[in-house]
GULUM-311870 format. One line per field, with one value per atom (N, C-alpha, C, O, CB): residue in three letters; atom name; x, y, z; residue number from 0. Coordinates in nm, 2 decimals, always signed. Each point is the difference from the previous one (the first is absolute). Last residue first. Glycine has a CB too. Layout:
type	[ALA,...]
atom	[CA,...]
east	[X,...]
north	[Y,...]
up	[Z,...]
seq	[NUM,...]
This chain:
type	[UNK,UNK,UNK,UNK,UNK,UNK,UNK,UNK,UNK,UNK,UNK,UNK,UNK,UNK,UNK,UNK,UNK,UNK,UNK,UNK,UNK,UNK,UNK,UNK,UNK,UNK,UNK,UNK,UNK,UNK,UNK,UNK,UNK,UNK,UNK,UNK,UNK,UNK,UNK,UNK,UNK,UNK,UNK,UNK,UNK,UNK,UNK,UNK,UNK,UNK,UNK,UNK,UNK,UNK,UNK,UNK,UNK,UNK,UNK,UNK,UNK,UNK,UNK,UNK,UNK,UNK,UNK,UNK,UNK,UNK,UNK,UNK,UNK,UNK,UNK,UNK,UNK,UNK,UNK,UNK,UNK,UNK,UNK,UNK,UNK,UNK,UNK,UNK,UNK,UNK,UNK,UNK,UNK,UNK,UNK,UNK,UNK,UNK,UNK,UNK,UNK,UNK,UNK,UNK,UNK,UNK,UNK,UNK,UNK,UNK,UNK,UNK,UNK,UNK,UNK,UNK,UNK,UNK,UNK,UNK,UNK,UNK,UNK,UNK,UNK,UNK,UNK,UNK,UNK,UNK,UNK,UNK,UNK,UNK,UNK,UNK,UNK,UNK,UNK,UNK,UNK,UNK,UNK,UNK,UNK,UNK,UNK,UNK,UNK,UNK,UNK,UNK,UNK,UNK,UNK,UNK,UNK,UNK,UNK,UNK,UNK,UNK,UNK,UNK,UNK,UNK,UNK,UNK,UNK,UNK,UNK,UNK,UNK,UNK,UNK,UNK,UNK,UNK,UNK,UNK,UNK,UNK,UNK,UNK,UNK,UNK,UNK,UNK,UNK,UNK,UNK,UNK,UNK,UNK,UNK,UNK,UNK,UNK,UNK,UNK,UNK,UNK,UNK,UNK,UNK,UNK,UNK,UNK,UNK,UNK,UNK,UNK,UNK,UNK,UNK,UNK,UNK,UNK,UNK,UNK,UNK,UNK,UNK,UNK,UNK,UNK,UNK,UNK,UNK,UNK,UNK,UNK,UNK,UNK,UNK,UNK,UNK,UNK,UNK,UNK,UNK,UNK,UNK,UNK,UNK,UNK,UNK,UNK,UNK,UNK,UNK,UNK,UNK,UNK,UNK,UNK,UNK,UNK,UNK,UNK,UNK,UNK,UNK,UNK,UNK,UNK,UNK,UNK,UNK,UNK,UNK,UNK,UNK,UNK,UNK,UNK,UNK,UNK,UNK,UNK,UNK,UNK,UNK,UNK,UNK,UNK,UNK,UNK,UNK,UNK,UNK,UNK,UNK,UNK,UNK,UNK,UNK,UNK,UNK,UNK,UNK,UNK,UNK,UNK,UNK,UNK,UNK,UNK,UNK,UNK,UNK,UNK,UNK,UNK,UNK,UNK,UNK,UNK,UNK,UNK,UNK,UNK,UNK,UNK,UNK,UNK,UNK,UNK,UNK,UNK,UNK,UNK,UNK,UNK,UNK,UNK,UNK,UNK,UNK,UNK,UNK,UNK,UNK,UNK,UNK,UNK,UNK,UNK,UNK,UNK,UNK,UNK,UNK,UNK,UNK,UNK,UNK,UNK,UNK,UNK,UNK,UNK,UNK,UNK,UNK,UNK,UNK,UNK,UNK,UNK,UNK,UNK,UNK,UNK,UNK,UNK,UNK,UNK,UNK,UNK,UNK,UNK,UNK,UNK,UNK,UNK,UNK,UNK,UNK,UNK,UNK,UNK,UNK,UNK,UNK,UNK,UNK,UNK,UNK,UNK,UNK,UNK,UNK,UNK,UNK,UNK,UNK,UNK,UNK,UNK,UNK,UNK,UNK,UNK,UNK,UNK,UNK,UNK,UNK,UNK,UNK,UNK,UNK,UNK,UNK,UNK,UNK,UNK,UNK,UNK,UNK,UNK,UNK,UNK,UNK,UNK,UNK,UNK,UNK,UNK,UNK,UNK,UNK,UNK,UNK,UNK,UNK,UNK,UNK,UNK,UNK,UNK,UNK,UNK,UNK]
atom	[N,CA,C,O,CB,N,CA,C,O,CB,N,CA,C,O,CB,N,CA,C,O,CB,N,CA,C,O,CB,N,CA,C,O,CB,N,CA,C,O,CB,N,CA,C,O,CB,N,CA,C,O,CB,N,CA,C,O,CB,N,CA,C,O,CB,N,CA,C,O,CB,N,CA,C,O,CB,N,CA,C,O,CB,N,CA,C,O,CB,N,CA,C,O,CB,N,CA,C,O,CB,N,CA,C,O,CB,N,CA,C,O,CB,N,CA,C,O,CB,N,CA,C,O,CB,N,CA,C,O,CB,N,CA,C,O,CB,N,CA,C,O,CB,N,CA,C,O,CB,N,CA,C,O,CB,N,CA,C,O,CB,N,CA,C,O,CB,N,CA,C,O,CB,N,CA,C,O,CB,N,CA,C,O,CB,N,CA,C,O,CB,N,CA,C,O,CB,N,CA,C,O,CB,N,CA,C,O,CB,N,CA,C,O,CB,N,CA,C,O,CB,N,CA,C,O,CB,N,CA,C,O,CB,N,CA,C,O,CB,N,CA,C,O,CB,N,CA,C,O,CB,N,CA,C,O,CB,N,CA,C,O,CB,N,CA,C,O,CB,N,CA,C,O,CB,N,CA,C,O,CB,N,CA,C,O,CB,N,CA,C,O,CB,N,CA,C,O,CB,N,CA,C,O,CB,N,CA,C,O,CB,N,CA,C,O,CB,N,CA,C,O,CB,N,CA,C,O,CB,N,CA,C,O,CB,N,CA,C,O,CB,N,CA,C,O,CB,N,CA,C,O,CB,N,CA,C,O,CB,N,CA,C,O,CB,N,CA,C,O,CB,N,CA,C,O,CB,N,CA,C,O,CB,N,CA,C,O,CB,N,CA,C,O,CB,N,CA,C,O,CB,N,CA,C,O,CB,N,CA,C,O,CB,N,CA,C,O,CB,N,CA,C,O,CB,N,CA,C,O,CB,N,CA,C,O,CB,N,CA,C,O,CB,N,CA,C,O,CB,N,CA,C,O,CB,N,CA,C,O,CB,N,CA,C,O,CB,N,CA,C,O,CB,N,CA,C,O,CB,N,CA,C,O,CB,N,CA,C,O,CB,N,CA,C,O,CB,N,CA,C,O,CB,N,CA,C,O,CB,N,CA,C,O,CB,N,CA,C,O,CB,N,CA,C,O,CB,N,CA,C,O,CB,N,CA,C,O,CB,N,CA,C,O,CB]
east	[+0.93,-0.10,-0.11,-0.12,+0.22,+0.45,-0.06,-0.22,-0.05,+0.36,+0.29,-0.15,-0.06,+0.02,-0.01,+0.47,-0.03,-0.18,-0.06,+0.31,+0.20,-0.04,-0.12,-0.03,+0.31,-0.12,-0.08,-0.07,-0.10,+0.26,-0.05,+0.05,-0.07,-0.09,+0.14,-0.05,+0.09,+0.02,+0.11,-0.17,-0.29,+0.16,+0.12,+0.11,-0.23,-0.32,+0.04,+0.16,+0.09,-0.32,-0.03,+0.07,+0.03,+0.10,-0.22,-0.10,+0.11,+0.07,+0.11,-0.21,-0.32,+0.08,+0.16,+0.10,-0.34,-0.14,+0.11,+0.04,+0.08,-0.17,-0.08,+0.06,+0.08,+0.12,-0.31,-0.12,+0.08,+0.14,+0.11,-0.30,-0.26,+0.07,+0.16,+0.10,-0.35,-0.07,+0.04,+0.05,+0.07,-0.22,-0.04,+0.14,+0.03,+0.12,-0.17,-0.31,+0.11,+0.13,+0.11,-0.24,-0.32,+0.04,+0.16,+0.09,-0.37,+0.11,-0.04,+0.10,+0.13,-0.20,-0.06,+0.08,-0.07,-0.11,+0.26,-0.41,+0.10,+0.10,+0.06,-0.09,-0.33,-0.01,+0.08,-0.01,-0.10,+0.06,-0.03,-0.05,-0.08,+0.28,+0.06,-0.11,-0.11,-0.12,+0.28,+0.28,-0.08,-0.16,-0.11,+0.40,+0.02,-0.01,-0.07,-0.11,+0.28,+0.02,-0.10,-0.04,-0.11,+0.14,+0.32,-0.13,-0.09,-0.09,+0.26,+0.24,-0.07,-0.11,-0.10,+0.30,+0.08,-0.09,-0.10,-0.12,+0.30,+0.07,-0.03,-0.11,-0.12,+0.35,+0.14,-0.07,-0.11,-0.06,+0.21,+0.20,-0.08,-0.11,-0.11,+0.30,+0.11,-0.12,-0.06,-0.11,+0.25,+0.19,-0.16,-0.05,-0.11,+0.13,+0.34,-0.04,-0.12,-0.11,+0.38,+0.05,-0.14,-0.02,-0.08,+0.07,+0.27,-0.09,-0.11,-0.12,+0.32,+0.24,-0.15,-0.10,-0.10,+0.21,+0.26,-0.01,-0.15,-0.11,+0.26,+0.07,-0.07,+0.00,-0.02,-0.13,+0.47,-0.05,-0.07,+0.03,+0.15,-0.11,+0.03,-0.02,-0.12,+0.29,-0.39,+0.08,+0.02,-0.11,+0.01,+0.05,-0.01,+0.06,+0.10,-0.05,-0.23,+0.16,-0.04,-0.08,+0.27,-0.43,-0.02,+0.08,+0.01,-0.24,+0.30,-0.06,+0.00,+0.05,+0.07,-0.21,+0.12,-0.09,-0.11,+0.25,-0.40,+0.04,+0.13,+0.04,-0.15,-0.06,-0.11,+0.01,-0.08,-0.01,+0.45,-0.07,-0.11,+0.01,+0.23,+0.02,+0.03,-0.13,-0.11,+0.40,-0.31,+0.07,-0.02,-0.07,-0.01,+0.01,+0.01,+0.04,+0.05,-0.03,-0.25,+0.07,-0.03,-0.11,+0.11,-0.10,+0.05,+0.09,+0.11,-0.11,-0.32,+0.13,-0.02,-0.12,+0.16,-0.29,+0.04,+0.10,+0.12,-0.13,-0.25,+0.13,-0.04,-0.09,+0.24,-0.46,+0.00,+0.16,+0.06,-0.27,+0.06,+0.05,+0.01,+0.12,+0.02,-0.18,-0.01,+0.06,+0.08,+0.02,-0.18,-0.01,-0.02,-0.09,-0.04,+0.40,-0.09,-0.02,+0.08,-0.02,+0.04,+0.06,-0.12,-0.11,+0.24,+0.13,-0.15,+0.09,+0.12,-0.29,+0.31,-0.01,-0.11,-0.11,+0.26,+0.15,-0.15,+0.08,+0.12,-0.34,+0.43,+0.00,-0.13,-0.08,+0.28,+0.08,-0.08,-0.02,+0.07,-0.08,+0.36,-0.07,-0.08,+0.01,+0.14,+0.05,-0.11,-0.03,-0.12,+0.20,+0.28,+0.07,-0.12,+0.02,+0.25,-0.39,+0.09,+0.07,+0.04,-0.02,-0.45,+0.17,+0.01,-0.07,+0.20,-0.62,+0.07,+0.11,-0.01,-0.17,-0.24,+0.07,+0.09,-0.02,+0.08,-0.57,+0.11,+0.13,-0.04,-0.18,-0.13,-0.01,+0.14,+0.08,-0.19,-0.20,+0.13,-0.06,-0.12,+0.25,-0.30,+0.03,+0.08,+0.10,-0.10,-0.21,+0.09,-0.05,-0.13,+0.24,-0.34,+0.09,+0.14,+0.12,-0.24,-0.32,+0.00,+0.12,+0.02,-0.21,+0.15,+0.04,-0.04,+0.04,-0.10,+0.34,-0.21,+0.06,+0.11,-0.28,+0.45,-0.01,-0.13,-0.09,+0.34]
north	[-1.75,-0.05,+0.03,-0.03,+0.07,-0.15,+0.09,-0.09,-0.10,+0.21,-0.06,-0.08,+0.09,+0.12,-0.27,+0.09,+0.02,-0.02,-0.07,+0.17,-0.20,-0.09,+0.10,-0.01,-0.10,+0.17,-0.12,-0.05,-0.06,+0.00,+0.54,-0.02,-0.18,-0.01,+0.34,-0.15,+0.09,-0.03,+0.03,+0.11,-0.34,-0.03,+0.09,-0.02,-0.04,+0.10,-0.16,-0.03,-0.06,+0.03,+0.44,+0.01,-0.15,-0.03,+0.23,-0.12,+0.07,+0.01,+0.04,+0.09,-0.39,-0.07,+0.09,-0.06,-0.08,+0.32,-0.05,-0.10,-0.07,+0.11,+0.29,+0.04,-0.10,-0.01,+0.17,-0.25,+0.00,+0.05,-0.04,+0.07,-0.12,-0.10,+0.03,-0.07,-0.02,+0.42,-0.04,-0.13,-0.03,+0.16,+0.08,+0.10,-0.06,+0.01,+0.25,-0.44,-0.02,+0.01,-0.06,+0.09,+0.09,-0.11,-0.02,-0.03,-0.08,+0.57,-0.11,-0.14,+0.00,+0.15,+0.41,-0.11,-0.14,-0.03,+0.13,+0.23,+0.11,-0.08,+0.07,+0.14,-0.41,+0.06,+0.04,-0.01,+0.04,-0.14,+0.14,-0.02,+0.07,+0.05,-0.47,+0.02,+0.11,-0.03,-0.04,+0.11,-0.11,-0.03,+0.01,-0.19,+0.45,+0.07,-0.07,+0.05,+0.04,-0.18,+0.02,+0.06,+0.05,-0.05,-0.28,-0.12,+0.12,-0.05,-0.24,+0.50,-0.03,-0.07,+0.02,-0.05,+0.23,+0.08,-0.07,+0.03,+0.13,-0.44,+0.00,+0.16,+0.01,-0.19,+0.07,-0.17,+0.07,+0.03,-0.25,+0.49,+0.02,-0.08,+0.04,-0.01,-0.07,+0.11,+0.03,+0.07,+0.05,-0.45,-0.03,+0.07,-0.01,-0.07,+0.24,-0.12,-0.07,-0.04,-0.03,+0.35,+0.07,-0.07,-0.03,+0.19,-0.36,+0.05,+0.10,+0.02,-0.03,-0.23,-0.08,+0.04,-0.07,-0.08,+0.48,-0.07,-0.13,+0.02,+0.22,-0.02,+0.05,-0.08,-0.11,+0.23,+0.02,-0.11,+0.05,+0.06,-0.21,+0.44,-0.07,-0.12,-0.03,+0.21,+0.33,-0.13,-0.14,-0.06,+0.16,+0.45,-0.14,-0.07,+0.01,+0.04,+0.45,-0.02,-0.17,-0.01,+0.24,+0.26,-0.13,-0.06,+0.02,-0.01,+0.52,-0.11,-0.13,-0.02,+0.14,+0.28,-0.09,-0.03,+0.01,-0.15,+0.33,+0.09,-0.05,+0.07,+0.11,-0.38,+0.03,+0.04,-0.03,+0.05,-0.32,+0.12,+0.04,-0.04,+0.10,-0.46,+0.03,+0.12,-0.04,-0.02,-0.34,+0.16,-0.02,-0.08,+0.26,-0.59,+0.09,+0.11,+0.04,-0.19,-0.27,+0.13,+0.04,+0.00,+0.08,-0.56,+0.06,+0.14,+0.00,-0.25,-0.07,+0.09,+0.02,+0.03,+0.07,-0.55,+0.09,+0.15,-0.05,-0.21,-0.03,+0.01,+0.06,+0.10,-0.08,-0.10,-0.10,-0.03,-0.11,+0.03,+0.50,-0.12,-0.10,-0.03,+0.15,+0.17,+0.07,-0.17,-0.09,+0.45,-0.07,-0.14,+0.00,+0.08,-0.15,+0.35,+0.03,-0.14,-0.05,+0.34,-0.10,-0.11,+0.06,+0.04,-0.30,+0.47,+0.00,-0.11,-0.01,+0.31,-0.05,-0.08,-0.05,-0.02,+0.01,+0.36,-0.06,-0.10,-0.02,+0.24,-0.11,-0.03,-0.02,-0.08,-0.02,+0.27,-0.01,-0.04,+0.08,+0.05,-0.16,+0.08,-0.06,-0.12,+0.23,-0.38,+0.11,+0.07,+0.02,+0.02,-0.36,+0.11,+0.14,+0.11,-0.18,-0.37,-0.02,+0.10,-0.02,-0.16,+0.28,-0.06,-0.04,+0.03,+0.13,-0.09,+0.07,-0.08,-0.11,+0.20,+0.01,-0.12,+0.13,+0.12,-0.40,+0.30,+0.07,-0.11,-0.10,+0.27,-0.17,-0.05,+0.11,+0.08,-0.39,+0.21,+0.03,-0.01,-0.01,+0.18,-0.30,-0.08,+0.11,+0.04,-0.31,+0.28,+0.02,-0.03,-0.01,+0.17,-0.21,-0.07,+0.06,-0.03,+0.00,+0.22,-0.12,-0.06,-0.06,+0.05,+0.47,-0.06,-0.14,-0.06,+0.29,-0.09,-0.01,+0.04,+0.02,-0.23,+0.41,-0.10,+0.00,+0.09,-0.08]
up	[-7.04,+0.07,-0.12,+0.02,+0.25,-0.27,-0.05,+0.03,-0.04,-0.16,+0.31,+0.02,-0.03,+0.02,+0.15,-0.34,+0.05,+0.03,-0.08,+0.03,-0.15,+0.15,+0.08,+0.12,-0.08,-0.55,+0.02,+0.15,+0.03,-0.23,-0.05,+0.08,+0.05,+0.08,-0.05,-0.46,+0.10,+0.11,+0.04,-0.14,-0.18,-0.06,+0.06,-0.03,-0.20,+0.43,-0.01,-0.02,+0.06,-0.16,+0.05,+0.14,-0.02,+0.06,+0.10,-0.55,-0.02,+0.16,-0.01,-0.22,+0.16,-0.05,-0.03,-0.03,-0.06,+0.30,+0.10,-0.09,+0.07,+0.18,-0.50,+0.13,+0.08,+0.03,-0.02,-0.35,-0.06,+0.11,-0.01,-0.23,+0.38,-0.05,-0.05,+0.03,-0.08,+0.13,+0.12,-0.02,+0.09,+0.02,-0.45,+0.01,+0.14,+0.03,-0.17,-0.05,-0.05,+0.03,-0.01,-0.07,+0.25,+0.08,-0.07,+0.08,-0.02,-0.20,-0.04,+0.12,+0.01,-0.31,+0.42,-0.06,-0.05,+0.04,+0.11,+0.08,-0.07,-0.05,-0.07,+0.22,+0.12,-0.11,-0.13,-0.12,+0.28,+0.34,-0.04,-0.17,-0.06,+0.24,+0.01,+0.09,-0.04,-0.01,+0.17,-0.30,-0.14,+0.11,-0.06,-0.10,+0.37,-0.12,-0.04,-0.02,-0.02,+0.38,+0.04,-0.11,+0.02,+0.20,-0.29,+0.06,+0.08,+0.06,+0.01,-0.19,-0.16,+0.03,-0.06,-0.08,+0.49,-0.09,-0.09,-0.04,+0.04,+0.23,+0.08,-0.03,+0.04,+0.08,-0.34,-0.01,+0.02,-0.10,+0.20,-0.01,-0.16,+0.02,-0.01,-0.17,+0.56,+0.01,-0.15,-0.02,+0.23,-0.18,+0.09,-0.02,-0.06,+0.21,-0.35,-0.12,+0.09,-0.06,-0.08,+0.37,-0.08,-0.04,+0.09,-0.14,+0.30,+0.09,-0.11,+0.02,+0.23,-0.41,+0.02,+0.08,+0.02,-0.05,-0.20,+0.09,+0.00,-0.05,+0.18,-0.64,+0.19,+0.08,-0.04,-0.02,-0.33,+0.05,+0.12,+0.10,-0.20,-0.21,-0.08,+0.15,+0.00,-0.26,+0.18,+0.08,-0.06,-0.04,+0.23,-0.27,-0.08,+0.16,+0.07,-0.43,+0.39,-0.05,-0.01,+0.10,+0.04,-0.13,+0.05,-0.11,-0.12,+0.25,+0.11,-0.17,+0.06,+0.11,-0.34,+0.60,-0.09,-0.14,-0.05,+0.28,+0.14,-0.09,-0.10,-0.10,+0.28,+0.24,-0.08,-0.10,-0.09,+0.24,+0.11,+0.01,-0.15,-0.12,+0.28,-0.14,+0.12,+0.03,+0.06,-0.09,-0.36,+0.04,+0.17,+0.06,-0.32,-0.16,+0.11,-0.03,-0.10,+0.22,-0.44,+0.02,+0.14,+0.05,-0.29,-0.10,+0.13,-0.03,-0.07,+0.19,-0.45,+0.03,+0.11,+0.02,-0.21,-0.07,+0.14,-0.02,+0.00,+0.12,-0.53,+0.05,+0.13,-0.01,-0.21,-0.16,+0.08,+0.07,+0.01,-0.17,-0.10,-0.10,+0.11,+0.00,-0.20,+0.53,-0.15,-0.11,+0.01,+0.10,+0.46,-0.08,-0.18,-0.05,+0.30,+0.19,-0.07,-0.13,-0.08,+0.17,+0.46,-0.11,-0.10,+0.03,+0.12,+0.31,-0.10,-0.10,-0.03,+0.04,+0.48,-0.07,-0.09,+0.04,+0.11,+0.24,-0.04,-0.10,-0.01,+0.03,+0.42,-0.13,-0.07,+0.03,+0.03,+0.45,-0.08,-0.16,-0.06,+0.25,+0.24,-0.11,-0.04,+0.00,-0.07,+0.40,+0.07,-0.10,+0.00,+0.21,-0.26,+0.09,+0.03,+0.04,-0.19,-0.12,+0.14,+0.11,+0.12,-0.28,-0.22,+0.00,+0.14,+0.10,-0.28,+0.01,+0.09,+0.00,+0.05,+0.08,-0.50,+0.12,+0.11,+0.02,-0.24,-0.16,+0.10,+0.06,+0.07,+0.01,-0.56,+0.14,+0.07,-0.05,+0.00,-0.41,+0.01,+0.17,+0.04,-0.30,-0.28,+0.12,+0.07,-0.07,-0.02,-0.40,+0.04,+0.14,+0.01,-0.20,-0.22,-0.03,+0.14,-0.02,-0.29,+0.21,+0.05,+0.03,+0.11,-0.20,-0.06,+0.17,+0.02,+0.10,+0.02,-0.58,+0.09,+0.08,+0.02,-0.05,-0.33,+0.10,+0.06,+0.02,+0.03]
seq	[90,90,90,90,90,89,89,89,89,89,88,88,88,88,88,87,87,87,87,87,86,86,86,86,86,85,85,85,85,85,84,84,84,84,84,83,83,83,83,83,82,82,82,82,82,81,81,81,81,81,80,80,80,80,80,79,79,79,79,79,78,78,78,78,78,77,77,77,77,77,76,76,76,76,76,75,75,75,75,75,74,74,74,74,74,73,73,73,73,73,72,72,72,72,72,71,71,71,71,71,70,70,70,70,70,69,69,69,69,69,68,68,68,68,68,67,67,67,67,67,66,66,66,66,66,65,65,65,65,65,64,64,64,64,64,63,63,63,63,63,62,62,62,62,62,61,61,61,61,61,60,60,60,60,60,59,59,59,59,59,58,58,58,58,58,57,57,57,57,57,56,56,56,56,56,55,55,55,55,55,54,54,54,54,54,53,53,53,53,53,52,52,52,52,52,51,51,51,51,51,50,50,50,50,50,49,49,49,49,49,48,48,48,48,48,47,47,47,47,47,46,46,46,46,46,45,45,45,45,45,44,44,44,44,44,43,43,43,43,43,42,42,42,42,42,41,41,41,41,41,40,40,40,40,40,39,39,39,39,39,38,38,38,38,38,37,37,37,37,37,36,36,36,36,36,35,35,35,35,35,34,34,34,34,34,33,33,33,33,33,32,32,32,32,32,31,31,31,31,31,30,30,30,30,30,29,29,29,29,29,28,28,28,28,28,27,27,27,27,27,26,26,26,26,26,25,25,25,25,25,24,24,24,24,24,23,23,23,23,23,22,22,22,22,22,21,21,21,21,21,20,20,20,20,20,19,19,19,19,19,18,18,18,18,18,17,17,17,17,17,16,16,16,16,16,15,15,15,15,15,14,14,14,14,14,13,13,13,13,13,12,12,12,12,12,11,11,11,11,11,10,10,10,10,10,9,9,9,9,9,8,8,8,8,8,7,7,7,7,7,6,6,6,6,6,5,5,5,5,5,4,4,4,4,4,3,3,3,3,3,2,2,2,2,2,1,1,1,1,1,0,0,0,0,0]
């Protein structure tokens, strides 16, 4: 695995735990994986909230800025938060 190809951020549940979170980009697919704790295995998220799918957005438009992505991968992104989630706005 690159590190290009991987994105990961911190959230915070509703009940205050903690969650990291990494997606890893591959064959032009998103994977989403969490864990709780530092030392777990990272466990598949099969539907992620629309709050990471911003915060990817939101990795990837500083990435291609950078460089480190093709403008592509940012097209192809919110054409995939589109078909998931349509009502949602996307800046």
């Amino acid at each position: 695995m690159s590190k290009k190809a991987e994105i990961g951020w911190e959230r915070r549940l509703e009940d205050g735990t903690r969650l990291e979170v990494y997606v890893h980009h591959t064959g032009g697919r998103f994977r989403f994986y969490a864990r709780a704790k530092r030392f777990e295995e990272w466990q598949p998220l099969a539907e992620p909230p629309l709050a990471d799918w911003l915060e990817l957005l939101d990795a990837v438009r500083r990435r291609v800025q950078r460089r480190k992505l093709m403008p592509d991968d940012e097209k192809r992104l919110r054409a995939s938060i589109r078909e998931r989630f349509p009502e949602a706005e996307l800046r």
